[in-house]
C-alpha positions in Angstrom: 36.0 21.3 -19.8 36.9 18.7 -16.7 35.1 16.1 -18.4 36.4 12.6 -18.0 38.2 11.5 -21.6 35.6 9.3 -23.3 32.1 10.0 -21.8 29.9 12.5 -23.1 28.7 13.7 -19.9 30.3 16.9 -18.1 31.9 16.6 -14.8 28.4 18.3 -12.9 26.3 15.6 -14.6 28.4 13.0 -13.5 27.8 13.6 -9.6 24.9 12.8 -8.0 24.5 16.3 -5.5 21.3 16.7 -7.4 18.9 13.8 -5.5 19.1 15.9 -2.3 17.6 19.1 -4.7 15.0 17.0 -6.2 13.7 15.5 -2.4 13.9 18.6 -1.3 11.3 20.2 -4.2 9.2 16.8 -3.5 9.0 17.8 0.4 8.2 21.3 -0.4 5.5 20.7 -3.1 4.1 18.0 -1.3 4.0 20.4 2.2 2.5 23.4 0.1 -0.3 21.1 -1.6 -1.1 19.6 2.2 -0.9 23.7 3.5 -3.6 24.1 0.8 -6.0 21.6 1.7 -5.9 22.8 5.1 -7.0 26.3 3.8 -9.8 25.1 1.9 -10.9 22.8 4.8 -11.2 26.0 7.2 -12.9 27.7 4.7 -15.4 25.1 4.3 -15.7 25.1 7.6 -15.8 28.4 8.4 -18.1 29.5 5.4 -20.7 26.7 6.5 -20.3 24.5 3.6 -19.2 21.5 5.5 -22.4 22.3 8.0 -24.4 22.3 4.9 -23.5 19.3 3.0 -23.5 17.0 5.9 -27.0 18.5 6.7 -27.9 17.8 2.9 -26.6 14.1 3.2 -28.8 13.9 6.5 -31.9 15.1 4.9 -33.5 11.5 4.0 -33.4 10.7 7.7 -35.3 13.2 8.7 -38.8 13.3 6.4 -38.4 9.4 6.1 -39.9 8.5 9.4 -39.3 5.5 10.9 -39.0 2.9 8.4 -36.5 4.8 6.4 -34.2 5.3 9.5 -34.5 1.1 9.9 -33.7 1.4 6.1 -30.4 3.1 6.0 -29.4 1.5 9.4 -29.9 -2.0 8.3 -28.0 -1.0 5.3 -24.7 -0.4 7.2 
């Protein structure tokens, strides 16, 4: 079998030519997950849903008048 007499493990366990395999999978999966993310930001963006929440977030500003702006300025 090419093993080495007295070890269990086959010569193609033995080598290590399978790091460069697994860093290359970890690249790839963690490139694909950042490709995602990228999608789903332009499609927020592009959809209005980024427009929309930050208008939502905003919304206590607006029919707060002036001592609810001081409010959430002087709590920064």
């Amino acid at each position: 079998m090419g093993g080495v007499p007295g070890r269990a493990w086959p010569w193609w366990l033995a080598g290590d030519s399978g790091q460069s395999t697994l860093e290359y999978a970890l690249v790839l999966a963690a490139f694909l997950s950042m490709v995602a993310a990228l999608g789903l930001a332009w499609h927020a963006a592009r959809d209005g849903t980024l427009v929309r929440m930050a208008t939502n977030a905003a919304t206590h500003l607006v029919s707060g008048g002036t001592l609810a702006w001081l409010q959430d300025l002087l709590g920064f």
